[in-house]
N, CA, C and O atoms as a CHARMM CRD file, in Angstrom:
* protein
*
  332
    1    1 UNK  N     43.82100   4.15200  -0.23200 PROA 1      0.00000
    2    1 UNK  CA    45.25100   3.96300  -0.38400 PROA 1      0.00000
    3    1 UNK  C     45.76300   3.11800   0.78000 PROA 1      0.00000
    4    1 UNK  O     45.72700   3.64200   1.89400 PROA 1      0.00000
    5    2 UNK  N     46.26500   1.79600   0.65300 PROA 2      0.00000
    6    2 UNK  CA    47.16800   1.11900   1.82100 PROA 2      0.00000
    7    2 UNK  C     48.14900   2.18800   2.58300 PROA 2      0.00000
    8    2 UNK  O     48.52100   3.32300   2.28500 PROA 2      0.00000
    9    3 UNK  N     48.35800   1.47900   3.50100 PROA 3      0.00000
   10    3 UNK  CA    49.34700   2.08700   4.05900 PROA 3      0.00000
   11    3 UNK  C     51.10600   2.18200   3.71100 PROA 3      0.00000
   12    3 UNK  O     51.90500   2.91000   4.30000 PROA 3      0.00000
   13    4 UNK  N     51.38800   1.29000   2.66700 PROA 4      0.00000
   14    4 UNK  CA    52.11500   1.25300   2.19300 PROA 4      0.00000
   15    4 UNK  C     52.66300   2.51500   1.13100 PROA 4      0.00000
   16    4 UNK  O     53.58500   3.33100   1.08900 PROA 4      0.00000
   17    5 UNK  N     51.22500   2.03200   0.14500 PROA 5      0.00000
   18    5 UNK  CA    51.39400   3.06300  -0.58800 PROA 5      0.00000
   19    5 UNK  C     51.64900   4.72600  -0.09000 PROA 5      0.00000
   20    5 UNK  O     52.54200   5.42800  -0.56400 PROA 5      0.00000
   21    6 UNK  N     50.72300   5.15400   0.90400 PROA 6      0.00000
   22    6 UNK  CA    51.50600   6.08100   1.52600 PROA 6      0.00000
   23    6 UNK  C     53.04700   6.62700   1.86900 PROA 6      0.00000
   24    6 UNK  O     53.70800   7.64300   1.65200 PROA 6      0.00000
   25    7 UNK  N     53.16700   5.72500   2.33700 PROA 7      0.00000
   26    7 UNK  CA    55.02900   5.35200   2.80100 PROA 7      0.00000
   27    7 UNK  C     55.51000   5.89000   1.57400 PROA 7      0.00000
   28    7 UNK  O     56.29200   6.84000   1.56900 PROA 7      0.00000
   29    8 UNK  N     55.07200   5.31600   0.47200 PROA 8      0.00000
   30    8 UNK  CA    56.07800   5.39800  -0.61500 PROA 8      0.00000
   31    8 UNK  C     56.13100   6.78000  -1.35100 PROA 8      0.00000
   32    8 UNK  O     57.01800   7.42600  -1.90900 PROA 8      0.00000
   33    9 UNK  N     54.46800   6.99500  -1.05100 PROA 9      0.00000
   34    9 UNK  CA    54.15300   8.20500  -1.81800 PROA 9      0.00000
   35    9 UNK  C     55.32400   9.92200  -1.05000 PROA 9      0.00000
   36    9 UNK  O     55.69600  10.93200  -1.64700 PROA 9      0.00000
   37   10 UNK  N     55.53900   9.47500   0.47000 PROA 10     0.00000
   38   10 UNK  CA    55.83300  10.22800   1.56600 PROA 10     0.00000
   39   10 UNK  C     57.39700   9.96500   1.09200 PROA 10     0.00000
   40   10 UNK  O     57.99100  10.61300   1.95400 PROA 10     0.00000
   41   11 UNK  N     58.13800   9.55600   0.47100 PROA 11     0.00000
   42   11 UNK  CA    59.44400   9.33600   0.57800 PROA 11     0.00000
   43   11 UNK  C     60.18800  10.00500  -0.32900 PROA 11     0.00000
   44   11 UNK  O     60.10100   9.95200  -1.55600 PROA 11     0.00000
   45   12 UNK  N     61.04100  10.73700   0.44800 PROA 12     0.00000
   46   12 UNK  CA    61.85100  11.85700   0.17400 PROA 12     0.00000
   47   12 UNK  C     62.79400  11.40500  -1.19000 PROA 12     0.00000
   48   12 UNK  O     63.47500  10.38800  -1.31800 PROA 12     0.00000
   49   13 UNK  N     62.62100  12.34200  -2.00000 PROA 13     0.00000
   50   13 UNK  CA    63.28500  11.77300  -2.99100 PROA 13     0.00000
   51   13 UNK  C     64.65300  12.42000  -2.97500 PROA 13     0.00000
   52   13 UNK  O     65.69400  11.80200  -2.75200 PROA 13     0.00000
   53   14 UNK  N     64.55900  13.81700  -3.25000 PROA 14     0.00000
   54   14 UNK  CA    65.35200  15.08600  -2.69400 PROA 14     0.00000
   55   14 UNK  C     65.45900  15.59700  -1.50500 PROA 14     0.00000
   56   14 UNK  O     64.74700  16.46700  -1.00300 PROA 14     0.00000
   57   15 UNK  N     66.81600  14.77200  -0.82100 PROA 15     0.00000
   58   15 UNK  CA    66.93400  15.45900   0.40500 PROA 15     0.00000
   59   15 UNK  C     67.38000  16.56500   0.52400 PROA 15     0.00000
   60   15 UNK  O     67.27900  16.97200   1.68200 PROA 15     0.00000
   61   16 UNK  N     67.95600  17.43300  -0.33800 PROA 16     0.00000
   62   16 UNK  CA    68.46900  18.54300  -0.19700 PROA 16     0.00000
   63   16 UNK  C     66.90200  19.72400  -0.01900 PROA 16     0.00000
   64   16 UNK  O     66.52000  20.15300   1.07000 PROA 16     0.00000
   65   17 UNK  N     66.43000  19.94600  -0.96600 PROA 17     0.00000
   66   17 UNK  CA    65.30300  20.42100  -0.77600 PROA 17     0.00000
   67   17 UNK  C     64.34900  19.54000   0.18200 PROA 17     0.00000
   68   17 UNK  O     63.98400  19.92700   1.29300 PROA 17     0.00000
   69   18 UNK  N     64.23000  19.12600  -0.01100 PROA 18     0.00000
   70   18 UNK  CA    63.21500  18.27600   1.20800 PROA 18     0.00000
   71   18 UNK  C     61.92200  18.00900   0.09100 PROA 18     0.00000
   72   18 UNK  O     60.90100  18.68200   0.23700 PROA 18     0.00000
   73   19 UNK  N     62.00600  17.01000  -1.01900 PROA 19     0.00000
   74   19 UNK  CA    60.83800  17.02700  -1.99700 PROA 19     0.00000
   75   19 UNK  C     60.40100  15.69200  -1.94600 PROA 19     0.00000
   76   19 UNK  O     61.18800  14.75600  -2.09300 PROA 19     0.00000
   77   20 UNK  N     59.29700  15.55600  -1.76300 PROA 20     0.00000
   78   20 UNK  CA    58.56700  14.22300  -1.59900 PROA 20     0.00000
   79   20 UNK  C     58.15800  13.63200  -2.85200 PROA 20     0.00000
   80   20 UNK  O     57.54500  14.22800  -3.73800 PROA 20     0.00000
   81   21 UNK  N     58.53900  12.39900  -2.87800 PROA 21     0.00000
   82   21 UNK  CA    57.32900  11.19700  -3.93200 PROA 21     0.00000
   83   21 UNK  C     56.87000  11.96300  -4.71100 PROA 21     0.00000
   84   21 UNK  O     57.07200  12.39600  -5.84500 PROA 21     0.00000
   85   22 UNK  N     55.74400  12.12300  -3.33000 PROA 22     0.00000
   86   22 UNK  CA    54.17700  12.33600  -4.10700 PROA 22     0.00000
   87   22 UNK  C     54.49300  14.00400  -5.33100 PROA 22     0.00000
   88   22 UNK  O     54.03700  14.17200  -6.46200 PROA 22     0.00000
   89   23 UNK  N     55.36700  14.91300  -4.55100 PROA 23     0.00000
   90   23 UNK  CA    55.25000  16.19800  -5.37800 PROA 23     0.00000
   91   23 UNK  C     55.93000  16.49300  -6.56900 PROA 23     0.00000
   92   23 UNK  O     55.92400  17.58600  -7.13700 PROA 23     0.00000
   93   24 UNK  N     56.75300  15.07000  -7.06700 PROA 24     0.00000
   94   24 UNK  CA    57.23500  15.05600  -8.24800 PROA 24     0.00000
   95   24 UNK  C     56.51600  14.57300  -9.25600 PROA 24     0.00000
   96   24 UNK  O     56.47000  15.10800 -10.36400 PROA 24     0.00000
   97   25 UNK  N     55.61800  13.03100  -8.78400 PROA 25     0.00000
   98   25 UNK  CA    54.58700  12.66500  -9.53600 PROA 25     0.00000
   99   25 UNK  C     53.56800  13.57900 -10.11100 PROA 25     0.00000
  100   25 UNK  O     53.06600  13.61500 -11.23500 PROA 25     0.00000
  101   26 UNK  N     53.27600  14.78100  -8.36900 PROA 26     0.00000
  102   26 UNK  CA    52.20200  15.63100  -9.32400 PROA 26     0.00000
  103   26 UNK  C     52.78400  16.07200 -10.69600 PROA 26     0.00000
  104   26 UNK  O     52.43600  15.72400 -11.82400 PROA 26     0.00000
  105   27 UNK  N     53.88100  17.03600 -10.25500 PROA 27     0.00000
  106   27 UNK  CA    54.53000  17.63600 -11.53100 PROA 27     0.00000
  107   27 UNK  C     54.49000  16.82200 -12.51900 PROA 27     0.00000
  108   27 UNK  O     53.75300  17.30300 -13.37900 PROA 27     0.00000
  109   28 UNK  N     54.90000  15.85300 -12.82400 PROA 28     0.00000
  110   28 UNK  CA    54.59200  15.41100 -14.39300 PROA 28     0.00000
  111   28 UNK  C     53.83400  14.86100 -14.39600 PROA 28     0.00000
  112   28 UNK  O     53.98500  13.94900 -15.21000 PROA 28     0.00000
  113   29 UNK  N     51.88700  14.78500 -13.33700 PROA 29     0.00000
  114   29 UNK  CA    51.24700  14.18400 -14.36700 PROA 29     0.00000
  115   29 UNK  C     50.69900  15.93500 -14.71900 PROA 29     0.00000
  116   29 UNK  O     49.91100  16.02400 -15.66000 PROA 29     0.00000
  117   30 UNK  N     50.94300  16.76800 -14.27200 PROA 30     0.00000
  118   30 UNK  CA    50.61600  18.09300 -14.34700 PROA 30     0.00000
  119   30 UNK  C     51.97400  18.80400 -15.75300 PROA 30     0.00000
  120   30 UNK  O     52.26900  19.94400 -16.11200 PROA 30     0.00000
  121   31 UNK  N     52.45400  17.41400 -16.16000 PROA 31     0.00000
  122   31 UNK  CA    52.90600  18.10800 -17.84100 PROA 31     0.00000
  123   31 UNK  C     54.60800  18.17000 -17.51700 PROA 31     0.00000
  124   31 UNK  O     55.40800  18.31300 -18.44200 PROA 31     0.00000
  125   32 UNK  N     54.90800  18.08400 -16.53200 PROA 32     0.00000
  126   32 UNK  CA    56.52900  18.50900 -16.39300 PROA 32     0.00000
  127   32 UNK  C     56.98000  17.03800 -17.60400 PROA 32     0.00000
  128   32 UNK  O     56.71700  15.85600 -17.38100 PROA 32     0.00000
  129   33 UNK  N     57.41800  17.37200 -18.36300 PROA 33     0.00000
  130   33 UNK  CA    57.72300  15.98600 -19.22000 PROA 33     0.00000
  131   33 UNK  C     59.23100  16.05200 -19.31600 PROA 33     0.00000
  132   33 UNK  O     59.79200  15.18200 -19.98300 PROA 33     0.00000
  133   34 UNK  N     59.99000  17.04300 -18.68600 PROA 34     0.00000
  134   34 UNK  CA    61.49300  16.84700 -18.70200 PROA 34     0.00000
  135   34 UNK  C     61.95300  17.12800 -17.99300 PROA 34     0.00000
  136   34 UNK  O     61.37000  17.95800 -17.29600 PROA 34     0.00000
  137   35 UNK  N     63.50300  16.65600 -17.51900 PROA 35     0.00000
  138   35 UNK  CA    63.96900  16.75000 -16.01300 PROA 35     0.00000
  139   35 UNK  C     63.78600  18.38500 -15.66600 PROA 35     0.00000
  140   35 UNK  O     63.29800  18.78400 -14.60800 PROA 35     0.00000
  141   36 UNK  N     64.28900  19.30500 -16.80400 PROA 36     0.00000
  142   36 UNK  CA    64.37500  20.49700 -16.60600 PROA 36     0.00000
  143   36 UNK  C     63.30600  21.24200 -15.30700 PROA 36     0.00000
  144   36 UNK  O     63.43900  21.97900 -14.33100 PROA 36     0.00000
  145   37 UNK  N     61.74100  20.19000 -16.34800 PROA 37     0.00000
  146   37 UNK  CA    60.36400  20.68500 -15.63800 PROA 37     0.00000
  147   37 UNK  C     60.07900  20.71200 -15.31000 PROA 37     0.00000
  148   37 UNK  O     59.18600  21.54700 -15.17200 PROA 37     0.00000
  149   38 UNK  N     60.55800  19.19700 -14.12000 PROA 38     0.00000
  150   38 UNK  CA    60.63800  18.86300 -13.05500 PROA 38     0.00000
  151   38 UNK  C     60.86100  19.57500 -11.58800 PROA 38     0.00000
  152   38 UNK  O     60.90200  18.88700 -10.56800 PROA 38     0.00000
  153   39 UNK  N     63.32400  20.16400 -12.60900 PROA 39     0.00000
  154   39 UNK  CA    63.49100  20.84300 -11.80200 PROA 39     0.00000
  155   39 UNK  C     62.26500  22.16500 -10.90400 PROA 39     0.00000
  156   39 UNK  O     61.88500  22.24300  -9.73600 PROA 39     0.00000
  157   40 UNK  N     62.00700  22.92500 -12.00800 PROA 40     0.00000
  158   40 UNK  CA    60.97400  24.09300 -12.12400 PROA 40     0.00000
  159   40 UNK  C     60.23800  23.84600 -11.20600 PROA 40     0.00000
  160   40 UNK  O     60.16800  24.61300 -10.24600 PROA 40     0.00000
  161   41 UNK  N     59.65800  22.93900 -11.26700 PROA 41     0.00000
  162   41 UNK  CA    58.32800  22.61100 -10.31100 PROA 41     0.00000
  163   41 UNK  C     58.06300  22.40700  -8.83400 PROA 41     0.00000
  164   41 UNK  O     57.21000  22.79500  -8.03600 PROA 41     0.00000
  165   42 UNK  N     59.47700  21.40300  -8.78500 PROA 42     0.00000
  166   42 UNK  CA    59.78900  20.94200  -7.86300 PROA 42     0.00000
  167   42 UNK  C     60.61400  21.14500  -6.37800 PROA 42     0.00000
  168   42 UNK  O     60.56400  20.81700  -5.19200 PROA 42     0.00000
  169   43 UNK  N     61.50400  22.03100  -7.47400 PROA 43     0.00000
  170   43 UNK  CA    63.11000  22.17900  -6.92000 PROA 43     0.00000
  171   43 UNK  C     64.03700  21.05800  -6.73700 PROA 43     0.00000
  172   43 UNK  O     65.25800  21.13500  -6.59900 PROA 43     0.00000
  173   44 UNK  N     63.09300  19.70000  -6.75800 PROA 44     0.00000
  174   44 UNK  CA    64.13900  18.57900  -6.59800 PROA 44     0.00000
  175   44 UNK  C     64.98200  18.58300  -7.68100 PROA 44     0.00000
  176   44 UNK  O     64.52700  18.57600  -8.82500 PROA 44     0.00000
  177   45 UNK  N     66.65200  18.59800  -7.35300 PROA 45     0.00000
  178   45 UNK  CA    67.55100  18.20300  -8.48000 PROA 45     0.00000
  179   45 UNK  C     68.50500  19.67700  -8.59600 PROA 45     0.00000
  180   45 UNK  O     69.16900  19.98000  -9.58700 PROA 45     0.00000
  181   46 UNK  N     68.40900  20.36400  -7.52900 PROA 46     0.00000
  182   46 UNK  CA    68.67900  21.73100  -7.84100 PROA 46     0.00000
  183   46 UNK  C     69.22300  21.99700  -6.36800 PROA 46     0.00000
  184   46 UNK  O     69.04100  23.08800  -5.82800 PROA 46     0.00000
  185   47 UNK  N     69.79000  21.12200  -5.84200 PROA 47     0.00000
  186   47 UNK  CA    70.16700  21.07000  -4.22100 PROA 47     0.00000
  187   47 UNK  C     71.43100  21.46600  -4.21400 PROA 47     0.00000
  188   47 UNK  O     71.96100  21.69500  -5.30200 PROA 47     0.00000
  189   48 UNK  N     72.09900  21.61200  -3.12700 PROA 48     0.00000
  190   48 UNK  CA    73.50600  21.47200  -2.96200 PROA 48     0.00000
  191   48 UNK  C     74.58300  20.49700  -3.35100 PROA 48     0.00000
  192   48 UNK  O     75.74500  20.84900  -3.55100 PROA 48     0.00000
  193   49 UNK  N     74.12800  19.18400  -3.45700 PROA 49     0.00000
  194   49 UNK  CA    74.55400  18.07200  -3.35500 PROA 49     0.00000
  195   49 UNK  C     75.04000  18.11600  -5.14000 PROA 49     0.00000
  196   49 UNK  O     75.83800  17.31100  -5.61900 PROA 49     0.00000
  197   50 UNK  N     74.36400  19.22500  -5.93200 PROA 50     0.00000
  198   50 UNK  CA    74.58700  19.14300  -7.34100 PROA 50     0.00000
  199   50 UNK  C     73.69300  18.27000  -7.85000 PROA 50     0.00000
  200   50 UNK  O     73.83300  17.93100  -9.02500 PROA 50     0.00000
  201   51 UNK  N     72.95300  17.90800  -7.31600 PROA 51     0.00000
  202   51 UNK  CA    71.60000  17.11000  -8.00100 PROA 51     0.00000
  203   51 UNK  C     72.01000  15.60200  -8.15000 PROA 51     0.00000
  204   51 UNK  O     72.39800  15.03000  -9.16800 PROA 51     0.00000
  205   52 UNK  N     71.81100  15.04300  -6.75100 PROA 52     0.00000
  206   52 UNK  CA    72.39300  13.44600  -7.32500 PROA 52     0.00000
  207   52 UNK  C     70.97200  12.64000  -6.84300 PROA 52     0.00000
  208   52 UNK  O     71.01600  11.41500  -6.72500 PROA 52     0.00000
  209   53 UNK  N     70.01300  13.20400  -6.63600 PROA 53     0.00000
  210   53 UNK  CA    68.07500  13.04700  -6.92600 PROA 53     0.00000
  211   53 UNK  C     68.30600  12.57300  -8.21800 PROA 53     0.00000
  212   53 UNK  O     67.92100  11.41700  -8.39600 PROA 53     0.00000
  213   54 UNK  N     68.83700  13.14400  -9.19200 PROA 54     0.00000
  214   54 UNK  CA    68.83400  13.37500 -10.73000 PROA 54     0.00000
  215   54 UNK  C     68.57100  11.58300 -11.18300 PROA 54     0.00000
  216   54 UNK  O     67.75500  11.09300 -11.96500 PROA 54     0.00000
  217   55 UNK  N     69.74100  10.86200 -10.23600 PROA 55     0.00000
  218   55 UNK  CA    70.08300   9.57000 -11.41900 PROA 55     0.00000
  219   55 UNK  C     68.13400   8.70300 -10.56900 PROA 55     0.00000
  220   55 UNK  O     67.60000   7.71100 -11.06500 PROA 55     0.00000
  221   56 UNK  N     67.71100   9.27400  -9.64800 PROA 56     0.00000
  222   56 UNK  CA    66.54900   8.85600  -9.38200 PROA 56     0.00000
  223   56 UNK  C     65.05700   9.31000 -10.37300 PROA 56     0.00000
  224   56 UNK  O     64.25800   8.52900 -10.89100 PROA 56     0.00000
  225   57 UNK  N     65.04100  10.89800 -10.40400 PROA 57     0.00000
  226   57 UNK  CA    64.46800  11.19600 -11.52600 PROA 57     0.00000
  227   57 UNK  C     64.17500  11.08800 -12.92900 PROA 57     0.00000
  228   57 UNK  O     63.02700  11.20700 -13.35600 PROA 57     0.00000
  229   58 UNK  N     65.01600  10.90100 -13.54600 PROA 58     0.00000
  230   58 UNK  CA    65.29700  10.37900 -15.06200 PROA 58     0.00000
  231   58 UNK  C     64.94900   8.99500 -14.72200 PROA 58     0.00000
  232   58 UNK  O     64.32300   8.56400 -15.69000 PROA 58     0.00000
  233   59 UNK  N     65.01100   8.42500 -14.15600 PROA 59     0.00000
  234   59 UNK  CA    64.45200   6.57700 -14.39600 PROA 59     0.00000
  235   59 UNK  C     62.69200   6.80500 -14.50600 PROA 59     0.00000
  236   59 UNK  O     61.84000   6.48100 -15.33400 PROA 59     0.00000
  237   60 UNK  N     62.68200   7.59900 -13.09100 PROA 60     0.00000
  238   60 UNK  CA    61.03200   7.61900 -13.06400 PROA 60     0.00000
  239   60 UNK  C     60.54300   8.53200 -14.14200 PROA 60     0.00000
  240   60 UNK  O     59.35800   8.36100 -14.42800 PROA 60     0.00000
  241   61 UNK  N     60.81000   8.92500 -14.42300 PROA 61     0.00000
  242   61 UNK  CA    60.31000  10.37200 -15.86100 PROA 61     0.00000
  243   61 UNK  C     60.31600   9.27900 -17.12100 PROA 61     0.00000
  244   61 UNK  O     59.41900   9.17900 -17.95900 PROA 61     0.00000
  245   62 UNK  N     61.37300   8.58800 -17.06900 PROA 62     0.00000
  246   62 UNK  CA    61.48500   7.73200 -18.42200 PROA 62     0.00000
  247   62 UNK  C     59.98800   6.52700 -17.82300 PROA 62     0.00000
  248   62 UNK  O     59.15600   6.18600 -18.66300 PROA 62     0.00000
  249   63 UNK  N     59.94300   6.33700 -17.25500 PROA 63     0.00000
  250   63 UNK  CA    58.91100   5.07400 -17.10100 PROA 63     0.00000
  251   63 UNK  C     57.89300   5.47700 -17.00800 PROA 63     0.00000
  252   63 UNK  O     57.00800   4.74100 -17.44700 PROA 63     0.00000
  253   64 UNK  N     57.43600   6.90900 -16.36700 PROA 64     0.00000
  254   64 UNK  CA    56.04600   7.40600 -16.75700 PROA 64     0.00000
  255   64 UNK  C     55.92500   7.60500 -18.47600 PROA 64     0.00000
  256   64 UNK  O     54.98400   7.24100 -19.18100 PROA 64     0.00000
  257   65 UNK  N     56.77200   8.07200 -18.76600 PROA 65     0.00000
  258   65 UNK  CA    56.66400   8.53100 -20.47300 PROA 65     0.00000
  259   65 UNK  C     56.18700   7.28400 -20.98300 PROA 65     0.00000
  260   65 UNK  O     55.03300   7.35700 -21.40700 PROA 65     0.00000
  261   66 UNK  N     56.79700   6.01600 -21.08200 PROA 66     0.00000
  262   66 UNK  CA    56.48600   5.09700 -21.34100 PROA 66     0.00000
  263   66 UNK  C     55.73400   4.05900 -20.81100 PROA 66     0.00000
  264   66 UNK  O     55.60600   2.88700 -21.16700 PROA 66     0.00000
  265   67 UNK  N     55.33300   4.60000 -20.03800 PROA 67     0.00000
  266   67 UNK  CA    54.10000   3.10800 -19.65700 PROA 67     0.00000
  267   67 UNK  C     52.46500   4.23600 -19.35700 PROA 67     0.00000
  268   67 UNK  O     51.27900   4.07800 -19.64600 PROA 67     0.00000
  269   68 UNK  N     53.31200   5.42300 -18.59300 PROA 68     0.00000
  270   68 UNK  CA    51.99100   6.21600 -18.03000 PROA 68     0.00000
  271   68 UNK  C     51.40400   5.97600 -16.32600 PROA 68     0.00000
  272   68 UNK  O     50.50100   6.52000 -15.69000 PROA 68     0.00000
  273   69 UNK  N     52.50300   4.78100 -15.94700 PROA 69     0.00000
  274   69 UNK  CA    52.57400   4.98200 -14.47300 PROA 69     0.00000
  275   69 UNK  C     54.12200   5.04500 -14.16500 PROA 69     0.00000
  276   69 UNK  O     55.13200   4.89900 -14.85500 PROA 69     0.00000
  277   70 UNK  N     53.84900   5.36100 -12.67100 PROA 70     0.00000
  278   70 UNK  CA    54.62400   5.19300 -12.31200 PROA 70     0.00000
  279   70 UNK  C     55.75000   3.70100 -11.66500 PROA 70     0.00000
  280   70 UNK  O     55.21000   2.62200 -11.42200 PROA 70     0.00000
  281   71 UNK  N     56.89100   3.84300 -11.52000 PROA 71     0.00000
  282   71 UNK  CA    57.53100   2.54900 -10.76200 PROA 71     0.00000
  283   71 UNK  C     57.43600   2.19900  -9.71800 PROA 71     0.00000
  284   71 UNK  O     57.62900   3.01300  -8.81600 PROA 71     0.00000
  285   72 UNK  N     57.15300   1.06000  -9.46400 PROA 72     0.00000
  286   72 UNK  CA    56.47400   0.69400  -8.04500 PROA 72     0.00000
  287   72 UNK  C     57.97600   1.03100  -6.96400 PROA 72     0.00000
  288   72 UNK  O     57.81900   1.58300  -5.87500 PROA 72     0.00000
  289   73 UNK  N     59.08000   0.69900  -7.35900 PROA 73     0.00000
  290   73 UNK  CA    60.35600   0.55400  -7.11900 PROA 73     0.00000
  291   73 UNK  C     61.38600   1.94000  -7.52700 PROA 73     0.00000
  292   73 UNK  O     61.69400   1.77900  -8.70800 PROA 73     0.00000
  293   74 UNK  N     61.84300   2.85900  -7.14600 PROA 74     0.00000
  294   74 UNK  CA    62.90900   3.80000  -7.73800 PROA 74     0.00000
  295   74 UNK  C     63.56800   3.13500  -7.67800 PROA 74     0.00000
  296   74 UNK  O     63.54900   2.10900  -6.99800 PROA 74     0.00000
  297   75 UNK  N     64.87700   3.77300  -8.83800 PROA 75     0.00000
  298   75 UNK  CA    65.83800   2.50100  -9.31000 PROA 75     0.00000
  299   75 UNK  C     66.80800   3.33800 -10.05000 PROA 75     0.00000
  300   75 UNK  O     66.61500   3.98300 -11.08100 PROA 75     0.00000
  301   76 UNK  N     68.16100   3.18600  -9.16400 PROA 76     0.00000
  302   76 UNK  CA    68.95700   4.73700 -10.18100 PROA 76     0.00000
  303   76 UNK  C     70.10100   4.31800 -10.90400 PROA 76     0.00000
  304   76 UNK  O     70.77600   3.29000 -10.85400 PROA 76     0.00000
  305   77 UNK  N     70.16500   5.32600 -11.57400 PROA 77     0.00000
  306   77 UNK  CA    70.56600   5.39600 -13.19700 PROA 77     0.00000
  307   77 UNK  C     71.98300   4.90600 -12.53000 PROA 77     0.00000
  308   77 UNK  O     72.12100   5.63800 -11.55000 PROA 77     0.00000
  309   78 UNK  N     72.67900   4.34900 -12.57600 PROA 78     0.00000
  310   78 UNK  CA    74.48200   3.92800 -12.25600 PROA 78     0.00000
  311   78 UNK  C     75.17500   3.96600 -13.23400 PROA 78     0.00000
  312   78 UNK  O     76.28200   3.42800 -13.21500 PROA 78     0.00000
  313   79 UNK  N     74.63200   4.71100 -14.50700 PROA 79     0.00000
  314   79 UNK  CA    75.12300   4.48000 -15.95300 PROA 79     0.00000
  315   79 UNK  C     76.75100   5.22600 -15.82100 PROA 79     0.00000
  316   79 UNK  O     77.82800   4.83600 -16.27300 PROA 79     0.00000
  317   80 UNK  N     76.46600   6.22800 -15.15300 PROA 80     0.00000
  318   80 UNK  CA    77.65700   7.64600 -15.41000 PROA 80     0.00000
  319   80 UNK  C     76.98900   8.79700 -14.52700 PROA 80     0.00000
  320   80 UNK  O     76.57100   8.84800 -13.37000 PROA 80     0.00000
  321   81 UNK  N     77.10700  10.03500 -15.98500 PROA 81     0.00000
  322   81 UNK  CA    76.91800  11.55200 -15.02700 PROA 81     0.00000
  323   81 UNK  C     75.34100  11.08100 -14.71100 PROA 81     0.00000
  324   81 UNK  O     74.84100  10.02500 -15.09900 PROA 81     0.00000
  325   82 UNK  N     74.78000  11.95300 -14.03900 PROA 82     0.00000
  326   82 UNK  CA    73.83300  12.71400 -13.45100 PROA 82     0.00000
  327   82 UNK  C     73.23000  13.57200 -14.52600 PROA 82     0.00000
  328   82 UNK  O     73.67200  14.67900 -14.83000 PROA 82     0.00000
  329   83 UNK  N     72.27300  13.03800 -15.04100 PROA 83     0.00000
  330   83 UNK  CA    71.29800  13.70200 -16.59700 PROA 83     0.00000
  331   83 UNK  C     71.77400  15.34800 -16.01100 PROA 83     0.00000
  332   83 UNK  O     71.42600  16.35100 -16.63500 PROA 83     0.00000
C-alpha cells in the first residue's frame, strides 16, 4: 500500500465518533449494504452533530453498490437533507 493510500484509508470520516475510512469500507465489504448498516457497524452517522458524515456516506455506499470499489475521492451529497 503507498503511502498515500494509507492517508486516505486513516481519514476520519465521522468526527463525532471518531470513525475512520478504512472501518466503514470494512463494514460494507462485510455486507452493510445500507446507510442504516453502516450506522450499526460503525457508529458513524449517529453522532451529535445529527449525522452530517451522512451526505459523505451515501455517495460512497452508492459507488461501491455500483461499481464494487470504492471512490478514490469522497464527494458529498449537497443535494438537500442528510439521507
Amino acid at each position: 500500500m503507498k503511502p498515500n493510500d494509507r492517508n486516505k484509508k486513516r481519514e476520519i470520516i465521522c468526527l463525532c465518533n471518531n470513525v475512520a475510512r478504512e472501518t466503514i469500507e470494512e463494514a460494507i465489504r462485510s455486507g452493510a449494504d445500507t446507510l442504516n448498516k453502516i450506522f450499526d457497524k460503525t457508529m458513524a452517522g449517529v453522532g451529535p452533530c445529527g449525522g452530517s458524515c451522512r451526505r459523505k456516506l451515501g455517495p460512497m455506499l452508492d459507488h461501491y453498490l455500483e461499481t464494487g470499489n470504492f471512490p478514490e475521492v469522497l464527494k458529498e451529497d449537497k443535494r438537500g437533507k442528510k439521507r
